[in-house]
N, C-alpha and C positions, 0 to 999 in steps of 0.2 A: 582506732576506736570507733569511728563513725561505721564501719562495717559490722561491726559487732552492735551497737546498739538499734543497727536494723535489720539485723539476723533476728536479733530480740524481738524487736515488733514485729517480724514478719511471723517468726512462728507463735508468739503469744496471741497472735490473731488471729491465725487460721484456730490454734485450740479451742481460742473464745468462738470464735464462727462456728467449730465442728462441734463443741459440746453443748451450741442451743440447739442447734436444728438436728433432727433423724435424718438416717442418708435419703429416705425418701420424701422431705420435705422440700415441692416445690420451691421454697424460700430461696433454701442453700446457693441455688444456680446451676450451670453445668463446671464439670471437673473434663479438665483437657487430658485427650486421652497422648501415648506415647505419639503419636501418628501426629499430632498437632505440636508434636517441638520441633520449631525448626533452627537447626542449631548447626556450627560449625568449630569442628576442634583440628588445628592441623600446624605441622612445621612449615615454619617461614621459610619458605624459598630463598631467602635473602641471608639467613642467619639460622644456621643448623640447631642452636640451644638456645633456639626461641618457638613458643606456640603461640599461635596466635586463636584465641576464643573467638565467638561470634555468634550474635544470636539475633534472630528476627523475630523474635513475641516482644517486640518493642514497647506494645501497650501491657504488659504485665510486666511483673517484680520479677525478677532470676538468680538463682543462686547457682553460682559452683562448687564443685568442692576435687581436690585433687591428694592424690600423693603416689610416690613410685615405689618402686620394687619393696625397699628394708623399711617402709615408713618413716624419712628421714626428710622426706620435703614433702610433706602435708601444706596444704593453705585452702584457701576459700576467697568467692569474688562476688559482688552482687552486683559488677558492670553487664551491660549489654555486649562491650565486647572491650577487650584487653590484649594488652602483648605480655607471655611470660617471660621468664627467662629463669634457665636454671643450669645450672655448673656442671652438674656430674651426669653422665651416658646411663643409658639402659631406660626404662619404661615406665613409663606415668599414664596413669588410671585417673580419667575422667567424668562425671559424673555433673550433670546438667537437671536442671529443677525447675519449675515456672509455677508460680500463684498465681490460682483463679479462682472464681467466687468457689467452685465446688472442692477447692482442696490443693493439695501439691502433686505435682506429679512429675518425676523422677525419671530418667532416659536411663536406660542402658547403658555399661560402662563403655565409656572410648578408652582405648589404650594406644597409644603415641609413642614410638621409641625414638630418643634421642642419641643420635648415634656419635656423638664428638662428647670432648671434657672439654670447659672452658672457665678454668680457673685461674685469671687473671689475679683476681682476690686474696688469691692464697699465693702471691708471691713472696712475702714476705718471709726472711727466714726463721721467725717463730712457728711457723704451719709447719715447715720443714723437719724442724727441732721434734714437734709435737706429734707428726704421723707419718712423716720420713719422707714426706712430697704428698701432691697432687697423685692419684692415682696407685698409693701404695697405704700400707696401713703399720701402727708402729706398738709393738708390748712394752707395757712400765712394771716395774714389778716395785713393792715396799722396800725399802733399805735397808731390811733385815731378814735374813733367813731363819732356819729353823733350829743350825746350831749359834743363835745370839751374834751371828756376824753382819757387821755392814761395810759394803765396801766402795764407797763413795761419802758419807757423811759419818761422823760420828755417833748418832743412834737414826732412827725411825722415827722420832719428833721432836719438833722445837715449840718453844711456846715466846710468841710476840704480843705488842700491846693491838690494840685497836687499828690505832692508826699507821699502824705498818703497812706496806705493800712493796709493790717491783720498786718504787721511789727510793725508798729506804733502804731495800735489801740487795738491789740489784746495780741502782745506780747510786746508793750512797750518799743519798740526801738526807739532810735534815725536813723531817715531815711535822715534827712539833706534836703536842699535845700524850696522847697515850702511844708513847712509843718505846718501847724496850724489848730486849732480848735474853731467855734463856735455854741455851744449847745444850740440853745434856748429853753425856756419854753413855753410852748403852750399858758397856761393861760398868760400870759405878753407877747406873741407873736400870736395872735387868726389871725393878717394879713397872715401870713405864707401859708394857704389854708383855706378852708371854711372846719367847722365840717359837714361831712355827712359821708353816707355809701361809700365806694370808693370798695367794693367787695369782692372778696377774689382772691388769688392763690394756684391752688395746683401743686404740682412737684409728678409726679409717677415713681414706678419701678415696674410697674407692667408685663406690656406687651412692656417697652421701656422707654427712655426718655420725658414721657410724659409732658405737661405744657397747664394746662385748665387755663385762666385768666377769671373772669367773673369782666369785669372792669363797675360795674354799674354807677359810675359816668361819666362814658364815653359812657354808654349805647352800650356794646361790651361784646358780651364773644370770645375770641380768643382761639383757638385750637394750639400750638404748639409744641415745642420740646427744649430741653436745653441739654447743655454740662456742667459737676462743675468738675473744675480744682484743683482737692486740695491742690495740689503739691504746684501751684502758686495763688492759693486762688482768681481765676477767674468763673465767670458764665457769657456765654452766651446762647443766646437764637435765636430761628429763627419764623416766625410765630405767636408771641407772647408778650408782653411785661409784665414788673413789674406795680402794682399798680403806680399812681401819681396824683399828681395833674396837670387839665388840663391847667392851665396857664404857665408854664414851660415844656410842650411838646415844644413848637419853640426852646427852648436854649438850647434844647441835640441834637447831629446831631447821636448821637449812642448809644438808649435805649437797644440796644441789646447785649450792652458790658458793662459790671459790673466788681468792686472789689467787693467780699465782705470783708466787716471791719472786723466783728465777726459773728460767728454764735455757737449757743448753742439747748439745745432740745427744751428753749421757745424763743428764739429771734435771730434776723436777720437782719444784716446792710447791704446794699446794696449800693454799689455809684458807681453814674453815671458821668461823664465829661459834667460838665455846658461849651461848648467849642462855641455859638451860641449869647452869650448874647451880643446886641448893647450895650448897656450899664454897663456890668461888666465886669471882666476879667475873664478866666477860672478859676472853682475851681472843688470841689466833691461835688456836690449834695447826700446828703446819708441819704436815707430811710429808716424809723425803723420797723422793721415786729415783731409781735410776733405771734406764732402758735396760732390759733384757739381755741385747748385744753385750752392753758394756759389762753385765752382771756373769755373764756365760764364759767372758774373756778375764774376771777377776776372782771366779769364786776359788 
């Protein structure tokens, strides 16, 4: 937070600085030209998925701003000089900035390839479950196909209380307050959405937090990025959404923020906050995914 609220100032000041004075009012000062950053972007010798920044305009403000190949590790720094570090191989694009009285002035991109994966992080066997490993990427498709079949859960959605989550649904705890469950059957519950193709998702580790949606019933394939919290057994997303159905996109106001219920090497619950509905009260909307693999090997 403290980076951002002097991103803030820096650039609300230069606006205020640039829209009193004309570019040629002696007042302004000089603007440093590219020639005058003197800056250093390079891999640590010591640690292959590390960069180490560095900069010598000591007496002025600096901003960086970075991200690689699929835009899945964007950031920004306003140190003098810093150590990164990032998980996944291939090329990061750099970009260097220094405040002076006459303005900002902007370097040329650096690009840095990191040539190793170093995802310690993702050892856990829910990354696994979730994108088939470090370095590989995984498809989920909806629980239901398009002749009304599911073949892993009994329909394509469940509906829980509030306070459900992996606690409740995974490990069988009592969580107290708004917690219940209702599993319908698809076949005795066909109102629920219409049987068709609804697409796939896949989640990568390849070159990032990848998330391609190809939502065909939506007639969209979305390009984004995801976070999975294992700790607290959250996913979200940016750029992107989960499979659905489109009569219940109005009554989520945050497709982007998920529980997951459970998740296994074939299957995937996913719940969303029904928090929009004129007519209901809030609950969990919770969508059943089974991988691909296992949908290919039981349709």
């Amino acid at each position: 937070m403290k980076n951002i609220y002097k991103l803030s100032f820096i650039f609300t000041s230069i606006i205020l600085l640039l829209s009193s004075c004309s570019p040629d009012d002696p007042t302004l000062g000089n603007k440093l030209s590219q020639n005058d950053l003197r800056f250093d972007v390079k891999l640590n010798p010591q640690n292959s998925n590390q960069i180490i920044l560095t900069s010598d305009n000591t007496q002025n403000t600096v901003y960086w701003s970075w991200d690689n190949e699929v835009k899945s590790a964007t950031g920004h720094s306003t140190k003098h000089s810093e150590t990164l570090s990032f998980g996944f191989a291939g090329d990061y694009t750099f970009y260097y900035s220094v405040v002076s009285p006459g303005g900002l002035t902007t370097s040329e991109a650096k690009v840095v390839n990191i040539p190793t994966y170093d995802l310690k992080y993702m050892d856990n066997i829910l990354w696994t479950y979730l994108t088939g490993g470090p370095g590989k990427e995984k498809t989920w498709l909806l629980d239901l196909d398009k002749n009304g079949k599911s073949v892993y859960f009994t329909g394509p959605l469940y509906f829980y209380g509030t306070n459900d989550s992996w606690l409740s649904i995974t490990e069988g705890q009592s969580v107290g307050g708004d917690s219940w469950n209702w599993n319908p059957d698809y076949p005795g519950n066909s109102w629920l959405m219409p049987a068709i193709d609804y697409g796939s998702i896949t989640f990568g580790a390849i070159t990032g937090h990848t998330l391609v949606a190809n939502k065909v019933a939506e007639k969209v394939e979305q390009n984004g990025s995801y976070w999975f919290d294992v700790d607290n057994h959250t996913l979200t997303t940016a750029k992107a959404t989960i499979l659905r159905d489109v009569n219940r996109i109005p009554i989520v106001s945050k497709w982007e923020q998920m529980k997951v219920m459970s998740l296994t090497e074939n299957s995937m619950q996913l719940g969303v906050l029904r928090d929009s509905d004129p007519n209901e009260g809030p609950c969990l909307l919770v969508y059943n995914f089974v991988s691909k693999d296992y949908y290919d090997s039981h349709k």
